[in-house]
C-alpha positions as CSV (number, residue, x, y, z in Angstrom):
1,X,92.7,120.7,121.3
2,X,91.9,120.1,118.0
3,X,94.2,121.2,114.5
4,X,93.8,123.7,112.1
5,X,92.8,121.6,108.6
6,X,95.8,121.0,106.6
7,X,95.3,124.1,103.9
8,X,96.8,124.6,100.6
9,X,100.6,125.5,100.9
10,X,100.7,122.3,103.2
11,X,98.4,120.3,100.3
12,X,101.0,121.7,98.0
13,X,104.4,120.6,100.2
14,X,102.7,117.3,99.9
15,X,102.5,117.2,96.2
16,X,106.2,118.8,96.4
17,X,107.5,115.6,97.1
18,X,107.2,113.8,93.9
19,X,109.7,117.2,92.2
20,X,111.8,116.8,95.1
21,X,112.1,113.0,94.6
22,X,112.8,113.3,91.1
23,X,115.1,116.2,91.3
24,X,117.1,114.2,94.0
25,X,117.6,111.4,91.6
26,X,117.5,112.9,87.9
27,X,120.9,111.8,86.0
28,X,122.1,108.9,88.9
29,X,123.2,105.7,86.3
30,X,121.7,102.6,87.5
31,X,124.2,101.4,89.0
32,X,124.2,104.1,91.5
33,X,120.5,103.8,91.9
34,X,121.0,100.5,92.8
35,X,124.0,100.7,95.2
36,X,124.1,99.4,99.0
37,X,126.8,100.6,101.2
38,X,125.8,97.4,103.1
39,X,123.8,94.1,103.3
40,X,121.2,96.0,105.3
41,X,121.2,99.1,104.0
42,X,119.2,100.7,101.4
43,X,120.0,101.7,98.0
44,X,118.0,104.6,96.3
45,X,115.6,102.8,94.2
46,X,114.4,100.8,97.9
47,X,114.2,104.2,99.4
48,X,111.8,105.1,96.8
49,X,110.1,101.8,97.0
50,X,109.4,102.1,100.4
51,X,108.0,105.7,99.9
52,X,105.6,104.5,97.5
53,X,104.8,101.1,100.5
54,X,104.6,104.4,102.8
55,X,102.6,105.9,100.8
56,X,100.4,103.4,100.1
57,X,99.6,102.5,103.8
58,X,99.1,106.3,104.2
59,X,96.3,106.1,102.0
60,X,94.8,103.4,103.5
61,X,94.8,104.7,107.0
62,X,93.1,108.2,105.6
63,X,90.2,106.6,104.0
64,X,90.0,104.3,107.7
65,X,89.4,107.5,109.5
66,X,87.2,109.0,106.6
67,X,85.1,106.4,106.9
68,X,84.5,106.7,110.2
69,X,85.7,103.2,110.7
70,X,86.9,102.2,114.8
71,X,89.9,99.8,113.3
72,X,93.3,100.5,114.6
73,X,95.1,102.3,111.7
74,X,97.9,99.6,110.5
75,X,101.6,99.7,111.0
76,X,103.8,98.2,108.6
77,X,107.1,96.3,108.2
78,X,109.3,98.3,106.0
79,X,112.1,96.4,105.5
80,X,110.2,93.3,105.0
81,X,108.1,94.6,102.8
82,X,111.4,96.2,100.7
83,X,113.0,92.6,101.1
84,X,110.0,90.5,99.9
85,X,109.2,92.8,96.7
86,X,112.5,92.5,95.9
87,X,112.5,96.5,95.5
88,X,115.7,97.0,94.5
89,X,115.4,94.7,90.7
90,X,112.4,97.3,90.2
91,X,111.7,100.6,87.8
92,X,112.6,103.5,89.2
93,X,110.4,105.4,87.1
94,X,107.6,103.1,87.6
95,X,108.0,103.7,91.2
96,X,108.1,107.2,91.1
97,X,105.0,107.8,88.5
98,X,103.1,105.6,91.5
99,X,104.0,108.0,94.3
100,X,103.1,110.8,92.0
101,X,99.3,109.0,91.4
102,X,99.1,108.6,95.0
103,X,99.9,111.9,95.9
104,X,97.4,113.4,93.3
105,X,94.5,110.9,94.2
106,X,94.8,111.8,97.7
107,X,95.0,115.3,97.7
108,X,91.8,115.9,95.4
109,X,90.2,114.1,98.6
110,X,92.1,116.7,100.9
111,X,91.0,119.3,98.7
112,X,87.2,118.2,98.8
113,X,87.2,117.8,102.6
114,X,85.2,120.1,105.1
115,X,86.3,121.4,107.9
116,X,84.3,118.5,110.0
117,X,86.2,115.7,108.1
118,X,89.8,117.1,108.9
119,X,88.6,117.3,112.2
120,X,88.3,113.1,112.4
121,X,90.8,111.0,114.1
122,X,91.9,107.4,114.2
123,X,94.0,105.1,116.5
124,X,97.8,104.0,114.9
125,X,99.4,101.1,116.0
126,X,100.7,102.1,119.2
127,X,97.4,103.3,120.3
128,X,97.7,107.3,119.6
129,X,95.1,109.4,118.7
130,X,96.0,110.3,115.0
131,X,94.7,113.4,113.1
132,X,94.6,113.7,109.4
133,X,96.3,116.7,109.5
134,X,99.3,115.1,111.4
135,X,99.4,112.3,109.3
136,X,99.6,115.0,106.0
137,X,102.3,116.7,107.8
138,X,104.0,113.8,109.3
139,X,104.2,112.6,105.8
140,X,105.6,115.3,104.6
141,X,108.7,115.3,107.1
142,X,109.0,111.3,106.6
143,X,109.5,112.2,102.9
144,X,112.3,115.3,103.5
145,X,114.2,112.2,106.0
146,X,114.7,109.8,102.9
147,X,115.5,112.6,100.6
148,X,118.2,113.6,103.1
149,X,119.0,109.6,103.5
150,X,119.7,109.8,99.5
151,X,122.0,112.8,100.0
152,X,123.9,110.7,101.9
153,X,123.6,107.7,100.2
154,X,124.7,109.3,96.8
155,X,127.9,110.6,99.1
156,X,128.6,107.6,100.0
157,X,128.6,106.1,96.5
158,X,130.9,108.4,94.8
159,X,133.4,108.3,97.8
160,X,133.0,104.4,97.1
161,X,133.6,104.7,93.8
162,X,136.2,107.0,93.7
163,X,138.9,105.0,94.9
């Protein structure tokens, strides 16, 4: 059974993220940005880093399946990829006005999409059929689990830093 095409209030809960992001974060120092409650946890600013990575790959795999293309869609190693860009010495803000590009550039290609095109499909890594309405969506949700992951990351740094 195929799905309905991702329409505008989803389009816009995409674009959401970018205010919710920057809401989440607005008046941290950078000191709390940059705080790890552990050697292999993430702070805030690699959170966002890897939403941008995210993201990034997302893109990627949409224009695959646009284009028709029979590749499997890639995966991606996350914490490697945090690691080796050394995410955490980045710019917040330069991070964020990426994800906020990304988001916009994409979603003028959802918006210019026909019904046939939302109806296309791709493999992922684990060999699934993939829809690009579930990847939107999917997306979507894999953005609200980091924002609740900085919740509790900005809990855990003022109970840190309160002793």
């Amino acid at each position: 059974m195929s799905q309905l095409p991702v329409d505008i209030v989803d389009i816009e809960a995409y674009l959401h993220t970018h205010t919710q992001l920057r809401q989440a974060v607005e008046e941290w120092t950078d000191a709390a940005l940059t705080w790890k409650a552990g050697e292999n946890q993430w702070s805030v600013t690699e959170v966002i880093a890897h939403l941008v990575d995210h993201s990034v790959v997302i893109s990627f795999r949409l224009r695959e399946i646009l284009s028709g293309s029979q590749v499997r869609l890639p995966a991606f190693s996350q914490d490697a990829w945090v690691a080796g860009q050394r995410a955490n010495n980045g710019n917040l803000d330069d991070y964020l006005k990426l994800f906020q590009s990304l988001l916009e550039y994409n979603s003028g290609i959802f918006r210019r999409l026909t019904p046939e095109d939302w109806e296309k499909t791709g493999v992922n890594a684990k060999g699934d059929t993939v829809t690009l309405p579930a990847i939107v969506q999917s997306f979507t949700a894999h953005v609200q689990n980091h924002l609740g992951q900085i919740a509790r990351i900005k809990s855990a740094f003022e109970a840190a830093t309160a002793k």
